[in-house]
Backbone bond lengths (Angstrom), bond angles and torsions (degrees), N, CA, C in turn:
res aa  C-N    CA-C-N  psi(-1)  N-CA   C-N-CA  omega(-1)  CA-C   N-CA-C  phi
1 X - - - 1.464 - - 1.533 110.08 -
2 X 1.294 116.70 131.44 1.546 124.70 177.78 1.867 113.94 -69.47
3 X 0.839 119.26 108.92 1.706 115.47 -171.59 1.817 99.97 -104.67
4 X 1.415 84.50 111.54 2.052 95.93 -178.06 1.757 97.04 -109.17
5 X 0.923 83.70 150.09 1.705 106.96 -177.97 1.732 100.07 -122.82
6 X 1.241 120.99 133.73 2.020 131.93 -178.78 1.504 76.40 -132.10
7 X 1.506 89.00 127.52 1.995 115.43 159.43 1.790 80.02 -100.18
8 X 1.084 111.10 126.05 1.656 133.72 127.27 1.127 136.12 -96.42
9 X 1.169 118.36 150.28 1.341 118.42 178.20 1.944 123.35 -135.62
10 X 1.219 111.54 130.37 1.617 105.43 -160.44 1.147 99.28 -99.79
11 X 1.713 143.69 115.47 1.498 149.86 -86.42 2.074 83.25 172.36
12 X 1.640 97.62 123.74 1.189 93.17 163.70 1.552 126.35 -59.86
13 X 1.746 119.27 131.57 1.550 117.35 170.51 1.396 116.74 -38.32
14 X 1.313 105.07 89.66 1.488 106.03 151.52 1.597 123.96 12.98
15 X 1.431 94.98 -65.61 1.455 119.22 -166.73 1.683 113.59 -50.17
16 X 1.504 95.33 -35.42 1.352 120.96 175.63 1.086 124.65 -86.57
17 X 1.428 132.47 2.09 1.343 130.78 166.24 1.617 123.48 -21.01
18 X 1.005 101.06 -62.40 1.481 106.73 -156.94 1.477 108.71 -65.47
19 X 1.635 119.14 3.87 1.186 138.99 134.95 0.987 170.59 -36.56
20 X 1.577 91.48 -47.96 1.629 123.61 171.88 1.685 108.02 -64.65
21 X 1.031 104.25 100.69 1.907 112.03 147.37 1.347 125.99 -75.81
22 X 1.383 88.63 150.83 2.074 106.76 -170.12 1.608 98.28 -88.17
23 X 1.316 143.25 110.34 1.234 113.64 148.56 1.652 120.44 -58.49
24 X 1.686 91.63 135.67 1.574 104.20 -162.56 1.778 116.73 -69.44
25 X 1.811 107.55 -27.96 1.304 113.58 -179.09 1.375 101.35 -91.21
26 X 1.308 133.93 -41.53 1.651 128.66 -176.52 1.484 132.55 -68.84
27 X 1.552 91.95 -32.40 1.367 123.77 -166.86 1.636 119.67 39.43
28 X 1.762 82.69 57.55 1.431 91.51 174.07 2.014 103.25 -124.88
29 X 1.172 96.89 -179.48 1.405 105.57 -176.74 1.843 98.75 -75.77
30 X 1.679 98.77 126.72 1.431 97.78 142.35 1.209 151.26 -66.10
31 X 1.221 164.05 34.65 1.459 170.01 -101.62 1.549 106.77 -95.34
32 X 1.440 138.41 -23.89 1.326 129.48 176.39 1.002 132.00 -53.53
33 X 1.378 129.78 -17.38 1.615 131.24 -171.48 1.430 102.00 -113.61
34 X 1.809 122.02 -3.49 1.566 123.90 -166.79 1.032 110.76 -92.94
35 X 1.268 169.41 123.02 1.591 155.83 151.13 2.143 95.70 -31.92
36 X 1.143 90.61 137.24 1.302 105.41 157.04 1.536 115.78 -82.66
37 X 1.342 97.75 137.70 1.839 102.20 152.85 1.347 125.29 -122.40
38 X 1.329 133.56 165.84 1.743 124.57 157.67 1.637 106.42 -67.34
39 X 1.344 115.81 106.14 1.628 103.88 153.53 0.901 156.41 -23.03
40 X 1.565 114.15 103.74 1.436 109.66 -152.67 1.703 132.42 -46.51
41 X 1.570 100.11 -37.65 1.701 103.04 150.43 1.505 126.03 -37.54
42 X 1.107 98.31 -56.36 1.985 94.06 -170.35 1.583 95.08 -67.59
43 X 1.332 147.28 -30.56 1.109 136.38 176.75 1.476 94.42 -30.68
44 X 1.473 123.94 -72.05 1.430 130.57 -133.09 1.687 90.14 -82.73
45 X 1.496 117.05 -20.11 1.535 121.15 175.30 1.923 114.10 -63.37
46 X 1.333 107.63 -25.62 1.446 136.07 -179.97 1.008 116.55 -71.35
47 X 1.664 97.85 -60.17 1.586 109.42 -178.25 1.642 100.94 -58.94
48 X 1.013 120.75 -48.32 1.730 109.86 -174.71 1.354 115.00 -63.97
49 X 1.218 126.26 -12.31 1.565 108.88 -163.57 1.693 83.20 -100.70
50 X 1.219 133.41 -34.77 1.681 130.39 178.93 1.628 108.66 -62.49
51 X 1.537 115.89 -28.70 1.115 104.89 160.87 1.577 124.43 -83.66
52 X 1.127 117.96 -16.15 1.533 104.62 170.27 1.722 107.33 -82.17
53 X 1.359 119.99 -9.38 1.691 118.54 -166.91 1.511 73.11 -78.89
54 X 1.445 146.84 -62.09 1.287 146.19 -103.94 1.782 84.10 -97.99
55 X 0.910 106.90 -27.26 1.945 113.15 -165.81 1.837 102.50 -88.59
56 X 2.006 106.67 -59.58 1.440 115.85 176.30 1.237 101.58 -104.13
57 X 1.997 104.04 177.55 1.312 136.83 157.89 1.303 102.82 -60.88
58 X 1.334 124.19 88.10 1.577 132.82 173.94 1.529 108.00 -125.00
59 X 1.184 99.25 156.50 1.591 124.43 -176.14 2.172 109.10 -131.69
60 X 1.487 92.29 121.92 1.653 77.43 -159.39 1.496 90.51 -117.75
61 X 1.257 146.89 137.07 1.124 154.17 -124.29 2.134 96.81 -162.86
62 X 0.871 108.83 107.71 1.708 114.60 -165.67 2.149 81.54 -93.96
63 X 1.465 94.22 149.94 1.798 113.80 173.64 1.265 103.61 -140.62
64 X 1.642 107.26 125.26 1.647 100.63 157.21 1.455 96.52 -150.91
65 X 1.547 87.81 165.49 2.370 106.50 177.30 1.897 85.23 -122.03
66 X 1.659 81.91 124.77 1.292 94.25 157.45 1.485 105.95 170.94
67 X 1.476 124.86 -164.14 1.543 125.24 177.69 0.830 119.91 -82.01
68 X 1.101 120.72 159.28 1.817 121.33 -171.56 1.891 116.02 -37.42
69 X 1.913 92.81 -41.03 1.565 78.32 -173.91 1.630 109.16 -68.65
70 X 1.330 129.66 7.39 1.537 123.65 -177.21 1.969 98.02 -66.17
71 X 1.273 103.00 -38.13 1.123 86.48 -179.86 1.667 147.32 -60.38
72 X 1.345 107.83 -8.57 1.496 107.00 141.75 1.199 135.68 -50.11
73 X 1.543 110.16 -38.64 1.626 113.55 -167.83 2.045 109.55 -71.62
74 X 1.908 93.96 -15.12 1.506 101.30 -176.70 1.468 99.86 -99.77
75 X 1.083 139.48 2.73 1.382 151.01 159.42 1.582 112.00 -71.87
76 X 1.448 104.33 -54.06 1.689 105.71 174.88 1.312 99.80 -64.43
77 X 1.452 143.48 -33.86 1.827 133.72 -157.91 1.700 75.12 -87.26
78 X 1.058 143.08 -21.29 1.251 121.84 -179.73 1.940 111.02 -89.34
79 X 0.763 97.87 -24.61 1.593 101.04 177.71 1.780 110.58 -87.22
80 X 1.680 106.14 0.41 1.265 90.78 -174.04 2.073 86.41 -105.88
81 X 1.057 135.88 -18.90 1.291 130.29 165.04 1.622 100.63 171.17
82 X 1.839 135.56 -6.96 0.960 127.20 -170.93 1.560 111.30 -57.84
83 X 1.737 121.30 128.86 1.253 113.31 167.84 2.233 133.51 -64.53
84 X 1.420 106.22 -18.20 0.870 126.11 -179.85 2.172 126.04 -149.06
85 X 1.332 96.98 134.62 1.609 87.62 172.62 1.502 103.27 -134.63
86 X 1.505 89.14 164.64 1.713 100.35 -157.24 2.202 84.54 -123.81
87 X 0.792 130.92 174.90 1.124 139.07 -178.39 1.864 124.69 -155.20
88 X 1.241 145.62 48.37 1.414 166.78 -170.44 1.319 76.47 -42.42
89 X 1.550 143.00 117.71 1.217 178.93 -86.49 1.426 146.26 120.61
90 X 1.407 137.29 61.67 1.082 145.57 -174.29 1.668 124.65 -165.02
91 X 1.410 117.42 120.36 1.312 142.63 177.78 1.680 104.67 3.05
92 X 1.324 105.53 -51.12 1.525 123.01 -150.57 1.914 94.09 -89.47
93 X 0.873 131.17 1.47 1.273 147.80 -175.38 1.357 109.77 -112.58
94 X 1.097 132.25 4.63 1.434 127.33 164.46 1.531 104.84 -99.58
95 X 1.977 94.80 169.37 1.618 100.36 -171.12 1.531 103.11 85.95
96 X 1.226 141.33 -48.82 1.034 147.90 -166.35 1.606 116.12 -37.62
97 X 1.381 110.90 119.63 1.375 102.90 -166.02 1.735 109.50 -105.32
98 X 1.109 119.84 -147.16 2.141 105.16 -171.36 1.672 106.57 -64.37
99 X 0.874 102.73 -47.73 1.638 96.14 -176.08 1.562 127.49 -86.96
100 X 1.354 127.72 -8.19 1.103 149.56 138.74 1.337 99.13 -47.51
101 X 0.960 140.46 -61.53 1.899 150.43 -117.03 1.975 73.94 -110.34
102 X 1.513 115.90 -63.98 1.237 113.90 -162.95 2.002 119.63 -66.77
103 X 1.558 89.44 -27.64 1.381 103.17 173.63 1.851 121.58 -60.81
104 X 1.550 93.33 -45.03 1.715 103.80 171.65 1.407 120.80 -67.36
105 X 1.246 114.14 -58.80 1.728 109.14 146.74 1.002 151.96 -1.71
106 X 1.628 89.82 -60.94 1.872 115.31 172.36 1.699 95.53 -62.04
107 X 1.353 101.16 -43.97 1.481 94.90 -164.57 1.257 100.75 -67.37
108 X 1.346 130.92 -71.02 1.562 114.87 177.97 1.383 130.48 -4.68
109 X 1.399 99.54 -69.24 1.429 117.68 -172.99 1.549 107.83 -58.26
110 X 1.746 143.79 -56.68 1.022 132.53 161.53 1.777 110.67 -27.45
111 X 1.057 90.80 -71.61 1.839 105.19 -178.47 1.896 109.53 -32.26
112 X 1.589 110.89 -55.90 1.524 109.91 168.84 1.548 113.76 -49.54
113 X 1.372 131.89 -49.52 1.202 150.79 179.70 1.220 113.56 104.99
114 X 1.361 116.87 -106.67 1.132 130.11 -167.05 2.004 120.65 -36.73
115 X 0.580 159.36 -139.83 1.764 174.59 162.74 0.998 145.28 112.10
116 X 1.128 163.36 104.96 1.588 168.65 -172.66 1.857 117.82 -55.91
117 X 1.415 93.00 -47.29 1.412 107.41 -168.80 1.203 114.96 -138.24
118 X 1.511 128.31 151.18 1.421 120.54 167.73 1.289 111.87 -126.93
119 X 1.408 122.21 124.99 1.693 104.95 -168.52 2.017 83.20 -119.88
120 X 1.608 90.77 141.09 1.706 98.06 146.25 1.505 97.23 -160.89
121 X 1.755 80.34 173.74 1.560 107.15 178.11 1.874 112.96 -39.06
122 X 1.453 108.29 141.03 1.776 98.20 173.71 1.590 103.71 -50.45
123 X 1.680 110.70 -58.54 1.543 117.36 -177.38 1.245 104.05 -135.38
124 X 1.618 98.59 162.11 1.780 117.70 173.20 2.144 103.38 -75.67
125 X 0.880 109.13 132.79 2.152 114.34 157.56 1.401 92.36 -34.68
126 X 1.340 121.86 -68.64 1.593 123.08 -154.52 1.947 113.07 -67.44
127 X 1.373 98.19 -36.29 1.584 107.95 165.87 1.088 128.05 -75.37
128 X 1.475 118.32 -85.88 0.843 158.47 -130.75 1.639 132.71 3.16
129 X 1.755 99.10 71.85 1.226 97.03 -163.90 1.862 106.10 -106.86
130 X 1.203 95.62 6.96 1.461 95.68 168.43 1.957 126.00 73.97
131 X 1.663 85.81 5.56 2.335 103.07 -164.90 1.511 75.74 -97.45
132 X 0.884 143.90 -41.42 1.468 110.24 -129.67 1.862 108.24 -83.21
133 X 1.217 110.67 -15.88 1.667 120.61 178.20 1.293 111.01 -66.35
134 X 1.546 109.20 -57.99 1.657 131.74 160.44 1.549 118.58 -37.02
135 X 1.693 92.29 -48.49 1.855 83.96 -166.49 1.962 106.79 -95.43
136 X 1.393 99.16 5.21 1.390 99.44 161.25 1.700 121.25 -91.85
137 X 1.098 99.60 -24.30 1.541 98.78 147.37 1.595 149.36 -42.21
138 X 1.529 80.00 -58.39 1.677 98.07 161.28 1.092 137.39 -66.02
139 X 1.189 116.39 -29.51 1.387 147.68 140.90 1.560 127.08 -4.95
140 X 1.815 71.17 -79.12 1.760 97.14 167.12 1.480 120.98 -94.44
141 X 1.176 111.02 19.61 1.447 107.92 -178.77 1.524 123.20 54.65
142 X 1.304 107.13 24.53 1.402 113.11 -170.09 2.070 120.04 -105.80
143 X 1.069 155.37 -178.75 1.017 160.21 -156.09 1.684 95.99 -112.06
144 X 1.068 127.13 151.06 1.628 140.61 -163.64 1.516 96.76 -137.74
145 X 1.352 135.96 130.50 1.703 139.70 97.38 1.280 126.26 -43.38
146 X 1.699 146.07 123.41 1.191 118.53 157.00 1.744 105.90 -106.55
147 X 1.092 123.66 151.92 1.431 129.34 167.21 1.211 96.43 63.79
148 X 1.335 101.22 75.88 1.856 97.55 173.67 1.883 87.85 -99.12
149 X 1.617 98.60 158.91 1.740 109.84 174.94 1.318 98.65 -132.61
150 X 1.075 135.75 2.08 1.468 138.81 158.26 1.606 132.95 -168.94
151 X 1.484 114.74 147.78 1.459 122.96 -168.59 1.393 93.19 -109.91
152 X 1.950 108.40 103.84 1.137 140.26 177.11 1.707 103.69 -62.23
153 X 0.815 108.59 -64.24 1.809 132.77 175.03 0.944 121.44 -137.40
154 X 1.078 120.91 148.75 1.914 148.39 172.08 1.144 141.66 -126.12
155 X 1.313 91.36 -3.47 2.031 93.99 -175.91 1.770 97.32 -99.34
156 X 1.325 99.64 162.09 1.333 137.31 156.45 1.795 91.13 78.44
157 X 1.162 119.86 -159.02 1.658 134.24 -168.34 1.397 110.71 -72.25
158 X 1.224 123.52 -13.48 1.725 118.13 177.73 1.568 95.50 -145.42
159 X 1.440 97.86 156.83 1.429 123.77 -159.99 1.576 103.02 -110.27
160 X 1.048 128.40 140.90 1.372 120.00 166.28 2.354 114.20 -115.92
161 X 1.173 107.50 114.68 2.205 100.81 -151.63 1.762 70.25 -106.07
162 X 1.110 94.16 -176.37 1.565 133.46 177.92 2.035 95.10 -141.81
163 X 1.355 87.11 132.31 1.533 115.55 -167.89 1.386 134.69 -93.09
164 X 1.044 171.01 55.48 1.561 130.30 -114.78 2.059 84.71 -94.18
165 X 1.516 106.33 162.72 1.246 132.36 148.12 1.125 128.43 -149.29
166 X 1.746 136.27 -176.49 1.143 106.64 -164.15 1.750 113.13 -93.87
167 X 1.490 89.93 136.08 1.354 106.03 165.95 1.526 106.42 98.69
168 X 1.200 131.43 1.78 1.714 150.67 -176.33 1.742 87.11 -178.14
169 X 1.706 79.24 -142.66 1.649 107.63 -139.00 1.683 102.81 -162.28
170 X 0.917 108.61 145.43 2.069 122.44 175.39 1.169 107.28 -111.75
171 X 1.487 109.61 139.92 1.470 110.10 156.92 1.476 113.93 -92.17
172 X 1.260 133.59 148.48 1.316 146.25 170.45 1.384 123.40 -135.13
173 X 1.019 119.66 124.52 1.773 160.18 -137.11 2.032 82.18 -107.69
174 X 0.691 150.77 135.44 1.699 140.56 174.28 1.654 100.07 -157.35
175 X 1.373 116.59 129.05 1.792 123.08 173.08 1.638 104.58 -97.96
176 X 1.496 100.71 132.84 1.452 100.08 -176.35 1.644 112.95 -75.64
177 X 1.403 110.81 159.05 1.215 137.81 2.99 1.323 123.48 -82.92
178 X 1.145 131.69 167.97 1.794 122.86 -165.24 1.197 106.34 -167.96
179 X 1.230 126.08 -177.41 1.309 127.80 -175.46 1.800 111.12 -156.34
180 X 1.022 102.96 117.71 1.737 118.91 -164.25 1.743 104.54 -99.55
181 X 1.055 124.64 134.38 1.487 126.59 175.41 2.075 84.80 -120.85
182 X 1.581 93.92 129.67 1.148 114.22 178.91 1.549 120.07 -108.96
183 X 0.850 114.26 155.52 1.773 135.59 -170.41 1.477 110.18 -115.14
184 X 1.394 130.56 175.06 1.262 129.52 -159.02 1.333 120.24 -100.66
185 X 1.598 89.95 -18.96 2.081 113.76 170.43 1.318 100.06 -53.80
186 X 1.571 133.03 -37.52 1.165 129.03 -152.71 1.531 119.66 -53.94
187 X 1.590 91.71 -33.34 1.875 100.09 -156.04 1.519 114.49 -162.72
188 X 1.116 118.00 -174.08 1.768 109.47 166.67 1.714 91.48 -141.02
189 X 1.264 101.18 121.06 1.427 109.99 -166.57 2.028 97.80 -72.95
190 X 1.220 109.69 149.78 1.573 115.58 170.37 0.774 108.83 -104.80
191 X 1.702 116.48 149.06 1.507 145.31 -173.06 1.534 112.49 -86.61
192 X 1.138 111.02 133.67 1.492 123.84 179.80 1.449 113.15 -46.05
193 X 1.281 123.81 152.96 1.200 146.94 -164.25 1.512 117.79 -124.39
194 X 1.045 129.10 157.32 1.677 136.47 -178.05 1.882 98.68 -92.48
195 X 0.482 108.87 1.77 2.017 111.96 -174.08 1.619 92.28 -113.82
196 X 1.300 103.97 -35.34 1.518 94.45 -158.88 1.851 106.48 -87.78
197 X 1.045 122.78 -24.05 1.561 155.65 167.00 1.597 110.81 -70.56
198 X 1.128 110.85 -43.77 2.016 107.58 152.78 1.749 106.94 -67.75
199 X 1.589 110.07 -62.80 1.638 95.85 167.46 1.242 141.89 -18.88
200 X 1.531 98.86 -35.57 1.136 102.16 -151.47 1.637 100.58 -109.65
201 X 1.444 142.94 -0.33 0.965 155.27 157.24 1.666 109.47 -53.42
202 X 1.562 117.94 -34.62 1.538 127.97 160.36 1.613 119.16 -48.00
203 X 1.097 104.90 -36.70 1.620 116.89 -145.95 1.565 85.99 -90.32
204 X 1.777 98.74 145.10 1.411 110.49 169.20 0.984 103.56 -106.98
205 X 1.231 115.00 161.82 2.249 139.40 -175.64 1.888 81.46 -131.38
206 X 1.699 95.78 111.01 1.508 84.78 167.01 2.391 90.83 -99.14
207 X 1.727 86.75 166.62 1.287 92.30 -146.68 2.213 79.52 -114.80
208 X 1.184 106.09 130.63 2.003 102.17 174.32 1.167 99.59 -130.62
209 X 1.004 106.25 134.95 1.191 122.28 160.23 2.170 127.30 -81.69
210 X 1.790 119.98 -159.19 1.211 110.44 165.79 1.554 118.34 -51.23
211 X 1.510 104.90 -63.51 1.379 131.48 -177.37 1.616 114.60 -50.08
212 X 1.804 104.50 -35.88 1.546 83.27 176.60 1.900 117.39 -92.42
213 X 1.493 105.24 -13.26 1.333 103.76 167.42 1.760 111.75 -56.56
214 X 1.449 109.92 -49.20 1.645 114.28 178.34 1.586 90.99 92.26
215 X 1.551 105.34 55.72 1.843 106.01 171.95 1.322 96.39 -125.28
216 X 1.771 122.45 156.42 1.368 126.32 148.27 1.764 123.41 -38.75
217 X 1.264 151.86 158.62 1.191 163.86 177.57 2.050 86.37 -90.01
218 X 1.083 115.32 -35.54 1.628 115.95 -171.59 1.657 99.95 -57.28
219 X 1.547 102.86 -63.94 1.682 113.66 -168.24 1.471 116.90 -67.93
220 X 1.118 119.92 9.70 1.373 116.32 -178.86 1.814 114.56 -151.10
221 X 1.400 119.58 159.18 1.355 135.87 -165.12 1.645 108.29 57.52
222 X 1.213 141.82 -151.70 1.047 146.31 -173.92 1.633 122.01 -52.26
223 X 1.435 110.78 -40.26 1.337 109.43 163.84 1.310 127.81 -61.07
224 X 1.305 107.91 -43.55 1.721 119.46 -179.86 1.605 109.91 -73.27
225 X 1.602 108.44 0.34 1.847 100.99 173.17 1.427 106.61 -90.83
226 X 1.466 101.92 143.65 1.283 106.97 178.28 1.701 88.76 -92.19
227 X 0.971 128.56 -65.71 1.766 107.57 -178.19 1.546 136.91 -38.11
228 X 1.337 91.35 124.11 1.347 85.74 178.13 1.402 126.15 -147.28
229 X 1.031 105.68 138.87 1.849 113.64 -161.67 1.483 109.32 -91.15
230 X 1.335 102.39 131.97 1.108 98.63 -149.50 1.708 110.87 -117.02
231 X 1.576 106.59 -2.46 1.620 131.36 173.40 1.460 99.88 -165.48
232 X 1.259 105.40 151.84 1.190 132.66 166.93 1.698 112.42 -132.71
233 X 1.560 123.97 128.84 0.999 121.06 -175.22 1.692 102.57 -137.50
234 X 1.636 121.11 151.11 1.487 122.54 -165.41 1.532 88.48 -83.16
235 X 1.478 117.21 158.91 0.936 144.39 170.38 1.374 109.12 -88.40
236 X 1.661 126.73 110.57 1.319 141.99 -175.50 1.887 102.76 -69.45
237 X 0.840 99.45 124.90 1.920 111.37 154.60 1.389 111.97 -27.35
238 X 1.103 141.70 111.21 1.198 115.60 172.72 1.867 100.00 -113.88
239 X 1.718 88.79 122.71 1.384 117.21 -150.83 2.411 91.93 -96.38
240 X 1.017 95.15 130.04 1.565 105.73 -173.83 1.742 109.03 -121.91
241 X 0.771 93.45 120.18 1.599 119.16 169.88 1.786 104.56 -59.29
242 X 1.116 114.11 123.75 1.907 120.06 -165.50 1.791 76.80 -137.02
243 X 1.781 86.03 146.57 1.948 100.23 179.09 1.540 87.38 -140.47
244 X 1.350 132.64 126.07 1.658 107.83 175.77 1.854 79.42 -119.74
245 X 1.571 92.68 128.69 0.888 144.04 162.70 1.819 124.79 -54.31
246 X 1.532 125.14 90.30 1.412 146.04 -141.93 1.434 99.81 -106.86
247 X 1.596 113.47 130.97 1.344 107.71 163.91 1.704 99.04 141.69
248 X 1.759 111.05 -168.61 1.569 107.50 171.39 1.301 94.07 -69.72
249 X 2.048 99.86 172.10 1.492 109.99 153.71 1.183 118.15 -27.39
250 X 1.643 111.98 -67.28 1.471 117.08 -155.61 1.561 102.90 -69.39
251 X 1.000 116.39 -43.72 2.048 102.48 -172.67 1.652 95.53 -74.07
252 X 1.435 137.48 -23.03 1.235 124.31 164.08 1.799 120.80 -40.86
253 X 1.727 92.38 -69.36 1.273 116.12 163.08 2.107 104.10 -24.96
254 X 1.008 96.61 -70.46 1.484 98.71 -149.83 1.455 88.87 -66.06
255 X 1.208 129.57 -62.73 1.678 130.86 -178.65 1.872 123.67 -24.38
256 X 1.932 98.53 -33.27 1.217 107.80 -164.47 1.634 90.63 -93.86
257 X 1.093 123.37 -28.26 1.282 137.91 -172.59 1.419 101.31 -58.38
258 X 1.523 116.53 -66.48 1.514 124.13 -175.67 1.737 105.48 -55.07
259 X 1.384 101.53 -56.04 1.672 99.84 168.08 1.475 125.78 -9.50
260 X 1.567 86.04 -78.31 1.804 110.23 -179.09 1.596 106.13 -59.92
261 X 1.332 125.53 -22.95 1.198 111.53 172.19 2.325 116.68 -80.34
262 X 1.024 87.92 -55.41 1.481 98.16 165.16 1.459 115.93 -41.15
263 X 1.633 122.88 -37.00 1.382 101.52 -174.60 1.955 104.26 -117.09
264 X 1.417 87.41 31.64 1.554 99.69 168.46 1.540 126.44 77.34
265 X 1.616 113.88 -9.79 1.208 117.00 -174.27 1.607 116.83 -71.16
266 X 1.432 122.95 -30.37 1.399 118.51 148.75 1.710 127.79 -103.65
């Protein structure tokens, strides 16, 4: 049986941006007043592991760190076909920045045991710094894809992905177990279902805390980040001077012409 592991992550609604507050002493994101969502990346991280259940004998196991309300967003990966969710939950786990975030993870995932594969999003909306797939790798001592746009092959002990980089794309040859950060080329993620949402009322989300990972309170959430921000400043308006320009085409023409010469651009 193929054992896949999906990092999700529950990411303020977009929609809600104009929402999001800075805490001023942490200088971390507030999330209490935002609706959470699942990231639209890990969707397409989802969508792949339901397509390999749909092809093999797979077992797909959804992971996320966050506050209790994250646990809806691991309820929906269960209503969309995930057999199991795990939920990294506790006070001392916030603040946590990519490698913090990737370090607790790692721990999860030992803790689940078994796995073949690890798929997540390339990046979080709220991040998007692109470490945390990578540095869960390292973690685990395991081999990384980033920005894969397609799964060339899948059978037997090594994988062969399609990559994007800039300007083309790589092929990569990869021995399991591994861990793939996916892109949006990959797939078109599917929308939840009424069958799949009774399913999913079965399914348990076991919930760990510090104590049941068996980590220091030091190495993880805000303490355990080595980044640290050190100002935050608002972004000014930047207010532009507009002249609209009166007359035919041609004396337009020529007016804008002299313009561009006067302020040096031709």
């Amino acid at each position: 049986m193929l054992n896949i592991v999906v990092c999700v992550k529950a990411v303020p609604d977009p929609k809600e941006a104009c929402n999001i507050k800075i805490d001023p002493d942490t200088k971390t994101l507030l999330r209490c007043d935002v609706p959470l969502v699942l990231n639209p990346l890990d969707k397409h991280a989802m969508e792949a592991a339901l397509q390999l259940k749909a092809q093999f004998e797979a077992r797909i196991s959804v992971l996320s760190m966050g506050p209790p309300e994250a646990g809806n967003i691991v309820k929906e990966c269960l209503a969309l076909g995930a057999d199991q969710g795990y939920l990294l939950s506790d006070p001392a786990f916030g603040g946590a920045d990519a490698y913090a975030t990737a370090f607790t993870l790692a721990k999860g995932i030992r803790k689940i045991g078994s796995f073949d594969v690890i798929f997540c999003g390339m990046a979080s909306s709220d991040g998007s710094t692109e470490w945390v797939g990578p540095e869960i790798a390292t973690f685990l001592g395991l081999p990384v894809v980033t920005l894969v746009k397609k799964i060339v092959e899948c059978k037997g002990a090594s994988w062969i992905v399609k990559a994007s980089v800039e300007n083309g794309y790589r092929l990569a040859q990869v021995k399991l177990p591994a861990v793939f950060t996916v892109t949006r080329e990959l797939n078109t993620p599917r929308t939840l279902s009424f069958s799949g949402i009774i399913k999913a009322r079965k399914k348990d989300i076991d919930h760990w805390s510090l104590d049941e990972l068996g980590v220091s309170s030091e190495s993880v959430g805000l303490k355990g980040s080595p980044t640290i921000v050190s100002e935050l400043n608002a972004q000014e308006e930047n207010k532009r001077q507009v002249e609209i320009l009166t007359g035919t085409r041609e004396e337009k023409t020529d007016m804008l012409v002299q313009k561009l010469v006067e302020a040096g651009v031709i």
